[in-house]
Backbone as a ProteinNet text record, in pm:
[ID]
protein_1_A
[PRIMARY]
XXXXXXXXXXXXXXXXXXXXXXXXXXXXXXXXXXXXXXXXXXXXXXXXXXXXXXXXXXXXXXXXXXXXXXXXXXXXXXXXXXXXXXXXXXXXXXXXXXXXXXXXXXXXXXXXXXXXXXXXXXXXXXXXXXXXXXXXXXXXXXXXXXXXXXXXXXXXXXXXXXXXXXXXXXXXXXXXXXXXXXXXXXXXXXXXXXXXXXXXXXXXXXXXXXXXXXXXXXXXXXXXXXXXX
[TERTIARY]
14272.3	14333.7	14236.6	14274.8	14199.7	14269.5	14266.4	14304.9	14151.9	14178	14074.6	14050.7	14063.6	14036	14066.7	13998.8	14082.9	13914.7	13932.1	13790.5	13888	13847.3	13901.2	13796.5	13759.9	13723.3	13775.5	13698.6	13740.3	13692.9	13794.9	13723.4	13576.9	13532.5	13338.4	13297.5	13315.6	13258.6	13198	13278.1	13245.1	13361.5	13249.6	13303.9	13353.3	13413.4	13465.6	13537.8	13458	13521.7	13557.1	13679.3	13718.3	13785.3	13747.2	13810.3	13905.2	13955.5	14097.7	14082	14164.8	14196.8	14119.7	14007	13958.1	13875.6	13820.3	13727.6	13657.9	13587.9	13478.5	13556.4	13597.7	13672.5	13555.8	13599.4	13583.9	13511.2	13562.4	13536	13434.6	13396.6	13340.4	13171.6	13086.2	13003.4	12956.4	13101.1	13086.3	13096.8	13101.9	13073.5	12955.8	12873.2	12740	12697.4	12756.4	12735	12838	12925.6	12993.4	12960.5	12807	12755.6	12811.6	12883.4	12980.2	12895.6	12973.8	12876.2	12898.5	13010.3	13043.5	13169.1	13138.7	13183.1	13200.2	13353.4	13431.8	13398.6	13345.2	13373.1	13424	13585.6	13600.6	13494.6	13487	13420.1	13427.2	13627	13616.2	13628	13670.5	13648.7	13781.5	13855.9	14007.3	14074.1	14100.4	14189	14105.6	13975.2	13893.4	13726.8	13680.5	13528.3	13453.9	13382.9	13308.9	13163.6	13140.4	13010	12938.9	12821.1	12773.5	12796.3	12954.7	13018.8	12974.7	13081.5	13040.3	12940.6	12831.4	12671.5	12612.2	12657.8	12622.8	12690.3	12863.8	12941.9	12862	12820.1	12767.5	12629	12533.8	12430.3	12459.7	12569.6	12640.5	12680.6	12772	12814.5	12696.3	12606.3	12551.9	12529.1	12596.9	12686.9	12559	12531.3	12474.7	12428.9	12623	12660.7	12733.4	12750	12800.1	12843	12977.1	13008.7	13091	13045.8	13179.7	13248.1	13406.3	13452.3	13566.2	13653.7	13782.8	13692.5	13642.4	13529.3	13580.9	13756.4	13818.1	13957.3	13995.4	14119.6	14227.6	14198.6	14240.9	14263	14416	14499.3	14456.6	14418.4	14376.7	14278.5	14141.5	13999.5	13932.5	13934.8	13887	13713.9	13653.1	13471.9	13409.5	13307.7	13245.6	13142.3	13062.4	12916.2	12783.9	12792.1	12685.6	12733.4	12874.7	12876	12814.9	12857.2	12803	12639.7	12601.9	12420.5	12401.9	12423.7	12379.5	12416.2	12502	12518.9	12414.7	12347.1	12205.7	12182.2	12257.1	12231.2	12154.8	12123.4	12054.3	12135.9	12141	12209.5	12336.6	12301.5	12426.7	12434	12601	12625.5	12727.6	12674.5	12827.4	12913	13018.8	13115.3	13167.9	13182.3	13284.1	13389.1	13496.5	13626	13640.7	13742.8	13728.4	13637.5	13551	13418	13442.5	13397.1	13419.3	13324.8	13267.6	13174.1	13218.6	13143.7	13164.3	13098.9	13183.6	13136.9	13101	12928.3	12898	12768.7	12791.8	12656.4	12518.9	12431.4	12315	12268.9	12232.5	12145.7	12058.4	11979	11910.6	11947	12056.6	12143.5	12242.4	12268.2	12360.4	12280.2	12207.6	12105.8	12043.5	12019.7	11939.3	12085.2	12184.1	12309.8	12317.4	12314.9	12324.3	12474.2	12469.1	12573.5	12707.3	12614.2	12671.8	12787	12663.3	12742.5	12850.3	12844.4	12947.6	13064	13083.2	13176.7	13227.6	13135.2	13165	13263.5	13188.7	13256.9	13359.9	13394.5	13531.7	13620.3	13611.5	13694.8	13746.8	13642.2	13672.7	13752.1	13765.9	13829	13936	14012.3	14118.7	14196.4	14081.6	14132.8	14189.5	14113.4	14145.4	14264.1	14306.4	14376.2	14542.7	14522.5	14619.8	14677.3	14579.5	14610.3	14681.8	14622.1	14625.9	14800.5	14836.8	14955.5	14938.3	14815.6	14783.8	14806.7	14917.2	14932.4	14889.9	14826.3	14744.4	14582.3	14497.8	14426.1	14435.1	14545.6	14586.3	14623.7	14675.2	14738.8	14593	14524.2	14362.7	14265.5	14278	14158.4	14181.4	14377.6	14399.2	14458.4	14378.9	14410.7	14552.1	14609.9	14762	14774.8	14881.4	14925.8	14873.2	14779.5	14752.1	14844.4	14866.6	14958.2	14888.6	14998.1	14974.4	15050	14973.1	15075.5	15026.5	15132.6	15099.4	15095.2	15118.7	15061.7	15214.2	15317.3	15471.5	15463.3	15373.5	15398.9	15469.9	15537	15602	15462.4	15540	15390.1	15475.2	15413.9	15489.5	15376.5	15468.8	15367.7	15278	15213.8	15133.9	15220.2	15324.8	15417.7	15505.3	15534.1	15664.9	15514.7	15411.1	15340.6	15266.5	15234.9	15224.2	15318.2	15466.4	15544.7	15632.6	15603.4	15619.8	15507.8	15354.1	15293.1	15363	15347.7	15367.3	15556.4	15639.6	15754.3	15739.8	15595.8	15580.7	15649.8	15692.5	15778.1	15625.3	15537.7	15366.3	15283.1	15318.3	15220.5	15111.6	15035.7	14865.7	14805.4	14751.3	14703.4	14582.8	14441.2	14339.1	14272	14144	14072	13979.9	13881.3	13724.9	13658.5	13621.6	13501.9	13364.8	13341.4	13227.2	13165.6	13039.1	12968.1	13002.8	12979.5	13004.8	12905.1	12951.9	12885.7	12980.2	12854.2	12860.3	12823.4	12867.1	12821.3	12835	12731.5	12785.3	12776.4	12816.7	12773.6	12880.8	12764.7	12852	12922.3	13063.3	13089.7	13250.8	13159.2	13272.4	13221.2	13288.5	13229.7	13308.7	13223.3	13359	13337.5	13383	13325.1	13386.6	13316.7	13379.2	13332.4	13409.5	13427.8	13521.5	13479.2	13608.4	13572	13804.7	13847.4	13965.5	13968.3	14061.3	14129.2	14265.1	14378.9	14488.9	14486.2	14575	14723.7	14849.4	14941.3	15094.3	15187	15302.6	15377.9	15383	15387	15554.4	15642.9	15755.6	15804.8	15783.9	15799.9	15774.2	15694.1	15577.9	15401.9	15422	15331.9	15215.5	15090.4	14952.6	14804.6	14720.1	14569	14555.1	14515.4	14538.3	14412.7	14346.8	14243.1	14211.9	14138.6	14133.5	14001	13967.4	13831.2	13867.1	13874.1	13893.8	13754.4	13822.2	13730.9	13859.7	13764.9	13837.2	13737.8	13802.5	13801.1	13755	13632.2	13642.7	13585.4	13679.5	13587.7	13577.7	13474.8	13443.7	13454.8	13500.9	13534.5	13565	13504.6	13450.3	13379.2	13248.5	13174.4	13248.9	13370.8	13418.6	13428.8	13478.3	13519.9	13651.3	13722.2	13872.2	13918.6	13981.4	14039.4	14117.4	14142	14196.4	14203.5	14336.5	14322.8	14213.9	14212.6	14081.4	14082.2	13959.5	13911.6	13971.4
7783.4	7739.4	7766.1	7819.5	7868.9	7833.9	7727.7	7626	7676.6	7643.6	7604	7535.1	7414.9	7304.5	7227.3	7146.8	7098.3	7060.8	7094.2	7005.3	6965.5	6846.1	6730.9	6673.2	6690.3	6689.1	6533.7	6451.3	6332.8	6305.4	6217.2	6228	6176.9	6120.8	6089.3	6154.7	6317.6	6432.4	6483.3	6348.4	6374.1	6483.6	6568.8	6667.2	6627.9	6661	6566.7	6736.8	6738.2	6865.6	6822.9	6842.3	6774.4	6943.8	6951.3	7074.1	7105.8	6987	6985.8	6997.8	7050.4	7082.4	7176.5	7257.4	7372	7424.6	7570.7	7650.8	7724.5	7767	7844.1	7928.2	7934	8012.1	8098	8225.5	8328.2	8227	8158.6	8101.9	8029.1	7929.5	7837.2	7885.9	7980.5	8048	8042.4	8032.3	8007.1	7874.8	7762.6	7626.6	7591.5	7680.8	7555.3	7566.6	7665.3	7722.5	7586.1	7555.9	7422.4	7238	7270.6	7157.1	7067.3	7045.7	6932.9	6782.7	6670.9	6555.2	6480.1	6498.8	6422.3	6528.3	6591.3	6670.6	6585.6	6630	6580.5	6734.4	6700.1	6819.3	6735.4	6810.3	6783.9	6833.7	6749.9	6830.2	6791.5	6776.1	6733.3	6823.1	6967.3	7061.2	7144.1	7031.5	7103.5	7191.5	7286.5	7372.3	7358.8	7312.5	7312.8	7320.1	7323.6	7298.4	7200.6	7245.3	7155.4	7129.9	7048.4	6972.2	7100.3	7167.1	7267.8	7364.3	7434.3	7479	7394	7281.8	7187.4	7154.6	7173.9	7138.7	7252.9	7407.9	7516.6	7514.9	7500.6	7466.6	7337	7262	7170.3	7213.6	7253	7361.5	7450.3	7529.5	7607.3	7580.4	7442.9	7424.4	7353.6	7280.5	7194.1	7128.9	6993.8	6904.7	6797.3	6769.1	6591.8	6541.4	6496.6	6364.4	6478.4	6473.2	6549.8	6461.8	6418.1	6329.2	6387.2	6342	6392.1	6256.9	6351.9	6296.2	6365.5	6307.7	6384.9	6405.3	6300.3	6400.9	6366.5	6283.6	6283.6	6355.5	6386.6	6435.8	6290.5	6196.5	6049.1	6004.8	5960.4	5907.1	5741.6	5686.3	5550.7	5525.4	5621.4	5612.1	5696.5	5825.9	5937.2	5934.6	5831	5768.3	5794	5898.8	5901.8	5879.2	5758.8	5760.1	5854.7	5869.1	6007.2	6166.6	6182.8	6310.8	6236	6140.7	6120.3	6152	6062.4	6063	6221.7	6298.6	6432.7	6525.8	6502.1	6532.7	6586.5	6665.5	6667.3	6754.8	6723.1	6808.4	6746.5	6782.4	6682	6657.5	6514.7	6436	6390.3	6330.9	6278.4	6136.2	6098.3	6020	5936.6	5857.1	5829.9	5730.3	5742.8	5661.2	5575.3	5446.5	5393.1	5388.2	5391.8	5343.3	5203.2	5216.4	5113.4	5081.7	5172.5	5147.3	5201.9	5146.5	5224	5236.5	5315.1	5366.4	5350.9	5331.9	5414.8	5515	5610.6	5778.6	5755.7	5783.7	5769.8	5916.3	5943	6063.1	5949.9	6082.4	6003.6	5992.5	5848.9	5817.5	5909.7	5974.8	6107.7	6223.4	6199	6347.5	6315.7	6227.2	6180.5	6176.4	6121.9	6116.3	6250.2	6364.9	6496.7	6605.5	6549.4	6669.3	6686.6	6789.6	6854.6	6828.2	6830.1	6819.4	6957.9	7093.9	7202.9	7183.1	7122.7	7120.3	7004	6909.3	6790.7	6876.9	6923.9	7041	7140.8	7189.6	7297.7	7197	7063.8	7027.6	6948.1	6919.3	6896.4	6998.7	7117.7	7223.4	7234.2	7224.7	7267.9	7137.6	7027.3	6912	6940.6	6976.1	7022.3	7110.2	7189.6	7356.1	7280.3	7242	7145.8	7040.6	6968	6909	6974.8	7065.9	7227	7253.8	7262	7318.6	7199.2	7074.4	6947.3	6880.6	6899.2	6911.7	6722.7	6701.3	6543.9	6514.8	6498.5	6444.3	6380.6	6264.4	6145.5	6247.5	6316.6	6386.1	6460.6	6570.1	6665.2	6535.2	6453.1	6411.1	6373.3	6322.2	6245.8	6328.4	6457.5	6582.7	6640.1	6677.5	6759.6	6664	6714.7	6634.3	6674.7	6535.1	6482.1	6632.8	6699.7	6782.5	6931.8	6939.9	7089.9	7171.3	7270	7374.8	7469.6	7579.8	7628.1	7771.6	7905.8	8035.7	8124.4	8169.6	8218.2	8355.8	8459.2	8594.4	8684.7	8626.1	8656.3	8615.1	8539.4	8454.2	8357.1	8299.1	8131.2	8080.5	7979.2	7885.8	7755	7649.5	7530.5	7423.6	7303.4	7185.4	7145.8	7047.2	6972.3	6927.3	6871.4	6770.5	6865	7022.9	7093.6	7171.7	7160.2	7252.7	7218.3	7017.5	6940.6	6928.5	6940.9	6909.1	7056.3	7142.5	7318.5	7247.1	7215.7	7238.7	7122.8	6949.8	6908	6937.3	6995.8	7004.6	7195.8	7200.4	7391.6	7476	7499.4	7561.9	7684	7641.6	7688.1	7622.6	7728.8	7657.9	7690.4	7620.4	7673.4	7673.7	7748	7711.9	7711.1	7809.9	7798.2	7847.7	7840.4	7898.9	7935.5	8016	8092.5	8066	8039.3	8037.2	8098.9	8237.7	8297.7	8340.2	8335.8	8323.6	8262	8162.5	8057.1	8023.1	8013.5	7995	7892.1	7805.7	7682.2	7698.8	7661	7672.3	7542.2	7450.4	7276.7	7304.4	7270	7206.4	7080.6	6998.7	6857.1	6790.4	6776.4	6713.9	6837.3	6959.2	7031.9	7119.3	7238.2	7273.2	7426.5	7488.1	7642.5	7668.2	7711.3	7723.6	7905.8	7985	8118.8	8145.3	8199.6	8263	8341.1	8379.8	8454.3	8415.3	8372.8	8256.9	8338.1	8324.8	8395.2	8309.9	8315.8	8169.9	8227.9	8169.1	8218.6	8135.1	8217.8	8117.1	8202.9	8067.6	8147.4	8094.4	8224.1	8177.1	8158.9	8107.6	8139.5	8207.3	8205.5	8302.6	8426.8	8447.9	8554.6	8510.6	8574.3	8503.4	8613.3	8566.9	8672.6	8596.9	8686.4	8613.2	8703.9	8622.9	8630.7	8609.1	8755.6	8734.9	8724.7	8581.8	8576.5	8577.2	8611.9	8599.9	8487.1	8396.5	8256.8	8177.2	8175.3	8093.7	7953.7	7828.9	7711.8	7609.2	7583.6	7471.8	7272.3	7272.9	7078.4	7073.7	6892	6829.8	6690.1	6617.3	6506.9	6371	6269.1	6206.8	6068.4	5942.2	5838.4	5864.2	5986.6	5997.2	6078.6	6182.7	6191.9	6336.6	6373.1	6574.4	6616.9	6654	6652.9	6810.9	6864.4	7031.5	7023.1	7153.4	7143.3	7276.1	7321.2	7453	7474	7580.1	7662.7	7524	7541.8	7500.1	7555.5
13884.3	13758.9	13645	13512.5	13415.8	13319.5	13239.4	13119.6	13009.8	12891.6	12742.6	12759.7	12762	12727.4	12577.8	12550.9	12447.7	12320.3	12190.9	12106.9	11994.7	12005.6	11927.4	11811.5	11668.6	11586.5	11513.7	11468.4	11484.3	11247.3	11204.6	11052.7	11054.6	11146.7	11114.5	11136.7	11199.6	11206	11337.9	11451.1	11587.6	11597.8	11709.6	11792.5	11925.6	11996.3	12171.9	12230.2	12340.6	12425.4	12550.4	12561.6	12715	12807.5	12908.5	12986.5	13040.8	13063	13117.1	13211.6	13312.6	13527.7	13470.9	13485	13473.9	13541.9	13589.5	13617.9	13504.5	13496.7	13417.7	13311.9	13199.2	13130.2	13024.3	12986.1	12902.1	12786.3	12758.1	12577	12597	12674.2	12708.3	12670.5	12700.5	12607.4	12437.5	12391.8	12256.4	12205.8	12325.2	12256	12208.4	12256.3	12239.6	12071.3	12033.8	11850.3	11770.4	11861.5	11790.3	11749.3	11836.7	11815.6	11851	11989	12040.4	12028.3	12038.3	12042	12202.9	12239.2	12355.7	12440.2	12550.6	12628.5	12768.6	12791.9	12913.3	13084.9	13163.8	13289	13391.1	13424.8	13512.7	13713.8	13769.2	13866.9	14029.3	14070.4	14205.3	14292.8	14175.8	14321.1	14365.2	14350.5	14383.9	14294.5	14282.8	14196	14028.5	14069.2	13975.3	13967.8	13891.3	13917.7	13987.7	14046.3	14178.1	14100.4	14146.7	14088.4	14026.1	14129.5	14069.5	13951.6	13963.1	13869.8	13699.6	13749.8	13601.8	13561.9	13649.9	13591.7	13479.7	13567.5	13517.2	13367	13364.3	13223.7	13140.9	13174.8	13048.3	13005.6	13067.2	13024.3	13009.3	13000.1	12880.4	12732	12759.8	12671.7	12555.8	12634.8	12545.3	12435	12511.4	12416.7	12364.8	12286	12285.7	12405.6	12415.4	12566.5	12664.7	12764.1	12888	12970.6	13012.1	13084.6	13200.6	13338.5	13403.8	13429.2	13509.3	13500.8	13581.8	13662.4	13720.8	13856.7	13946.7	14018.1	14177.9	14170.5	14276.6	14343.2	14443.1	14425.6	14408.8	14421.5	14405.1	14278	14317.5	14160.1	14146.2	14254.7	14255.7	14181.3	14203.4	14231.9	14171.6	14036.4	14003.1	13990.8	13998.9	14008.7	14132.9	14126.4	14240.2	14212.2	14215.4	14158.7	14235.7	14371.6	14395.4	14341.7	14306.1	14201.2	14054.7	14052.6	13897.4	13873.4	13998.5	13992.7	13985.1	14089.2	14103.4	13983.1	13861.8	13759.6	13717	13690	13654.9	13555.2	13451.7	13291.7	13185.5	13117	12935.9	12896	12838.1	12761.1	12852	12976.3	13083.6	13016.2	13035.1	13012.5	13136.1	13222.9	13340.4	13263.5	13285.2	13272	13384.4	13422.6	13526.3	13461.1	13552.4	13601.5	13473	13386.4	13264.6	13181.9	13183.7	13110.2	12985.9	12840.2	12670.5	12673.4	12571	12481.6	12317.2	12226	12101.4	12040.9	12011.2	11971.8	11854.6	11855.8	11748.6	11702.5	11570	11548	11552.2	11588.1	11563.7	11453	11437	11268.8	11236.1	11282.5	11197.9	11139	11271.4	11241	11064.8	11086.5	10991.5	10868.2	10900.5	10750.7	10697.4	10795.1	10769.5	10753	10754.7	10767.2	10594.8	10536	10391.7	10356.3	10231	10166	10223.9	10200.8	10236.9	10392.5	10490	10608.4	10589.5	10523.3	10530.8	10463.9	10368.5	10333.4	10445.4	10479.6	10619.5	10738.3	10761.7	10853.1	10849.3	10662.5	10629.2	10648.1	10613	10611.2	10804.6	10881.1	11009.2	11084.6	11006.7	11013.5	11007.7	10880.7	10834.7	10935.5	10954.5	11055	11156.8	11238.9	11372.3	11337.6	11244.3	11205.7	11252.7	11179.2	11161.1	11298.8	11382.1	11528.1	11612.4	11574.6	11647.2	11579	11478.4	11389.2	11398.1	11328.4	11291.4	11109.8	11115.3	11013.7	10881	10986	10921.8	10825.4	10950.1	10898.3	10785.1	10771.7	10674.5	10538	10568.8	10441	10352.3	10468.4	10413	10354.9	10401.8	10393.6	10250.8	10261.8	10136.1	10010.2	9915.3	9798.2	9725.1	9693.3	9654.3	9544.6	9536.9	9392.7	9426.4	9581.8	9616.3	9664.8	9635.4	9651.3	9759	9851.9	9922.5	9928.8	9891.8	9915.3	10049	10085.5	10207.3	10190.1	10250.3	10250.7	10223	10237.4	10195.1	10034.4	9976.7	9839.3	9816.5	9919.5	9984.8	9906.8	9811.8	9753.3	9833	9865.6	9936.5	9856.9	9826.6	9796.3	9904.8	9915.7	10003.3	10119.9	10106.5	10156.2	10230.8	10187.7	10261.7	10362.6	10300.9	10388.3	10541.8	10494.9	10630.1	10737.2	10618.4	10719.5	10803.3	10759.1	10883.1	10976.5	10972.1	11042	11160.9	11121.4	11172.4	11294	11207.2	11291.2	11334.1	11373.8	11447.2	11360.7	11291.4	11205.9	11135.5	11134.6	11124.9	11264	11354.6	11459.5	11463.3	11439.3	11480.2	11601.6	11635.8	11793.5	11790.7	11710.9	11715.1	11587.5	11590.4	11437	11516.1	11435.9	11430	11313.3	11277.3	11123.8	11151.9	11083.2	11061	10954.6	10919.9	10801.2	10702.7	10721.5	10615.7	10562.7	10427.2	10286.4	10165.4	10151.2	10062.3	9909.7	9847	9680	9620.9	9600.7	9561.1	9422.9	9326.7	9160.6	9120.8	9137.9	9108.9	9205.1	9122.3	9252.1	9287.7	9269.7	9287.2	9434.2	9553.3	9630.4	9664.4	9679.3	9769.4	9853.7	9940.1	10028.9	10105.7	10104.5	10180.1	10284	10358.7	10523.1	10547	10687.4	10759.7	10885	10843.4	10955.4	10984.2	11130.6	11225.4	11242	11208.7	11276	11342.5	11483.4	11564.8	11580.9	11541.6	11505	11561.5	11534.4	11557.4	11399.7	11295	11195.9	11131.7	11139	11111.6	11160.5	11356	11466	11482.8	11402.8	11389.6	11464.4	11591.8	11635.4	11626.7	11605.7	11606.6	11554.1	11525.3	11509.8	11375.5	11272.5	11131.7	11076	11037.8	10959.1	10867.4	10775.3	10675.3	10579.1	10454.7	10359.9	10278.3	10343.5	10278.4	10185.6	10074.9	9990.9	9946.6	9997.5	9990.6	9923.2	9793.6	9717.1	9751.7	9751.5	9808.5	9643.6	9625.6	9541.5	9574.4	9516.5	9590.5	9481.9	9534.3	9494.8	9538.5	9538.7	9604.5	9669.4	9703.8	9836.5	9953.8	9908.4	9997.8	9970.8	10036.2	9966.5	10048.4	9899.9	9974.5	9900.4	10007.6	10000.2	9875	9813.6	9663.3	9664.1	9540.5	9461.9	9385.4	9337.1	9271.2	9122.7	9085.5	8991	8890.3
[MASK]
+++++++++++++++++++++++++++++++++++++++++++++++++++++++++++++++++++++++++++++++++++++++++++++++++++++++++++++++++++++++++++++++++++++++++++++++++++++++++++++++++++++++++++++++++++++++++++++++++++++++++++++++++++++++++++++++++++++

């Protein structure tokens, strides 16, 4: 079985990679450039990665936290604490059977992260938002009265443009962001790249390359997506 997996981008700027039923996939290489904070491996073996396997994938991926998890063929019981012990990556985290955590960045990190990247990792908020067709996020990220034209010249308000994504009508399935570049003055921000978005766009399905320069401005401490200045 050969699934993605899933990265879930959270608004405090946690990253979360979970693998799903999986074996070793193609992409999985290019996580560790994503700076994950808390990563899920499955690793019981069956129709999926076996301990070893998942040890090799989280020192791939290298996350922060690395948790396994899924490490039984048992719907009762999925906790095996000698796979857990033998886990043997940086930054292990075990979990029991009902056990929470709270996902949190680390205080240094948080305090040493630049203005530039809090922009960068609003925008990739948004992106992920897009793919994830979360509502709540998009409404929070993009600021009230922003407009949206697409590559036909369809301009859509804020409100007709959440809502294609949210009812698939704009499905997103994934993004890329490369070379990215920040420009702050004030409390204004731009931000340019090229971002690959893979979509099924008004049943036009394909991977869509773009030289995106996107607009944040900030406002209560916060930085929210916008048309051009």
């Amino acid at each position: 079985m050969n699934v993605p997996g899933y990265i879930i981008t959270l608004s405090s700027g946690i990253t979360i990679y979970v693998t799903g039923d999986t074996s070793t996939t193609n992409q999985m290489p290019e996580l560790a450039s994503k700076n994950i904070d808390y990563a899920f491996f499955c690793c019981d073996g069956i129709y999926n990665m076996g301990l070893d396997e998942a040890i090799s994938v989280a020192k791939m991926v290298n996350a922060k936290h690395s948790i396994p998890y899924h490490m039984t063929g048992s719907t009762t019981n999925d906790f095996d604490r000698n796979k857990a012990n033998n886990f043997d990556v940086p930054g292990k985290l075990i979990l029991e059977t009902g056990e929470k955590i709270v996902l949190e960045k680390d205080n240094n990190e948080m305090i040493n992260q630049s203005e530039e990247e809090i922009v960068l990792n609003r925008y990739k908020q948004m992106q992920q938002a897009m793919c994830d067709k979360d509502e709540d996020v998009l409404n929070e990220v993009i600021k009230d009265g922003t407009t949206f034209t697409h590559m036909s010249g369809k301009t859509q308000t804020k409100e007709e443009y959440i809502y294609d994504i949210v009812t698939k009508r704009l499905d997103y399935k994934s993004y890329t962001i490369d070379n990215p570049e920040v420009t702050i003055e004030e409390n204004k921000a731009i931000l340019k790249a090229k971002v690959k978005l893979t979509a099924n766009a008004y049943g036009a399905y394909g991977t869509y390359p773009f030289n995106v320069t996107a607009y944040f401005e900030k406002i209560d401490g916060n930085w929210y997506y916008r048309n051009s200045f």
